[in-house]
C-alpha positions, 0 to 999 in steps of 0.5 A, spaced: 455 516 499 460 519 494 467 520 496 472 526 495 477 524 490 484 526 493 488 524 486 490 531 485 491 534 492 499 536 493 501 530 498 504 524 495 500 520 502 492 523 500 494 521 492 496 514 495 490 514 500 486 516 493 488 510 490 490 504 496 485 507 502 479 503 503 480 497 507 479 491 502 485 493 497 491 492 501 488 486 503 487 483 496 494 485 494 497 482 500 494 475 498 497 477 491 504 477 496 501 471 499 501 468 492 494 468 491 493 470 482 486 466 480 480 471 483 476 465 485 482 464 491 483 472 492 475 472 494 475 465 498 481 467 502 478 474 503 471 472 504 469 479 499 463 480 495 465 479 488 462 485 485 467 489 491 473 484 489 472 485 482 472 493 482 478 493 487 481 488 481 480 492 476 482 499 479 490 495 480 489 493 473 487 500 471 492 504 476 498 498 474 499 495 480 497 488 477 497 485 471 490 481 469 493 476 464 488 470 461 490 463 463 483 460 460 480 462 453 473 458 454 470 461 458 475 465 459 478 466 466 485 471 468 491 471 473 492 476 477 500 478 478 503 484 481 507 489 476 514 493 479 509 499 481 505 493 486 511 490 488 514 496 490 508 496 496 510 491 499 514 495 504 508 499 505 505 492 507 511 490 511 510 497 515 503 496 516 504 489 519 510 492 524 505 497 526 500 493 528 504 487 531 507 493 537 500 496 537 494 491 536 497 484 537 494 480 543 498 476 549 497 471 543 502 475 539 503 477 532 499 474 528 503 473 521 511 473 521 516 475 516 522 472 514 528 473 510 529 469 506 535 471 504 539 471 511 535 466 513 531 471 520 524 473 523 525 480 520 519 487 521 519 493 518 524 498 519 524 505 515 530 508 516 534 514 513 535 513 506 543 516 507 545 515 514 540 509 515 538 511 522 531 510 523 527 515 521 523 518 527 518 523 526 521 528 532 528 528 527 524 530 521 522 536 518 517 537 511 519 541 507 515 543 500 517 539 494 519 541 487 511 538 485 508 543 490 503 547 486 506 555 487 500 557 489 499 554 495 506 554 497 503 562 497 498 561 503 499 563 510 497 556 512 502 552 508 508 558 510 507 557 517 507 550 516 512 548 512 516 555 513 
């Protein structure tokens, strides 16, 4: 079944979806957090078929989240490492966890802890407000059209009301 590309929709969230949406590629740029370069260790940690695993690595690549860079000319073999545009998901990742950890932990407890390296403390996600930097809650927030917003659309009824 073929899906419906949202590459070009005015939503920064459905163009993310387009690219990151399927289960297996946040989980195979979380092993690339974890450390994991080599493709025989992204497919052993994550127990992907290999074809799968290599259209996820190739899409990365393509789309600049991961740099594929040759380690082995015969036969020849790659790292895979996270570029500036895949590092900058690491929040997205960090988010996810934090959301999951509240939601869906058992009474085991969370199943993976983040700590700062830098103040030395178990840490989660928090998104907070970039200027007051008080938590940024949906109930405190509004969407308002953007500059990248195609004008035609801002005219609909639906958008109006909307984001009015």
């Amino acid at each position: 079944m073929r899906r419906t590309s949202l590459a070009h929709w005015p939503c920064s969230i459905a163009r993310a979806l387009d690219l990151l949406g399927d289960q297996w590629t946040p989980l195979v740029l979380r092993e690339a957090f974890y450390g994991v370069r080599r493709f025989d260790d992204f497919q052993t940690s994550l127990g992907i078929a290999r074809n799968t695993l290599a259209e996820r690595l190739r899409r990365l690549v393509d789309e600049g989240l991961l740099d594929k860079r040759a380690y082995q000319d015969e036969p020849p073999r790659y790292d895979y490492v996270l570029t500036e545009k895949g590092r900058d998901f690491y929040s997205v990742l960090a988010a996810m966890a934090r959301w999951g950890d509240r939601w869906l932990s058992g009474a085991e407890g969370v199943p993976v802890v983040l700590h700062h390296e830098r103040c030395g403390h178990d840490t989660h996600a928090e998104v907070v407000c970039a200027a007051c930097r008080e938590p940024l809650r949906a109930e405190d927030t509004a969407a308002r059209l953007g500059p990248g917003y195609p004008p035609r659309l801002a005219e609909r009824p639906d958008v109006k009301r909307r984001f009015g």
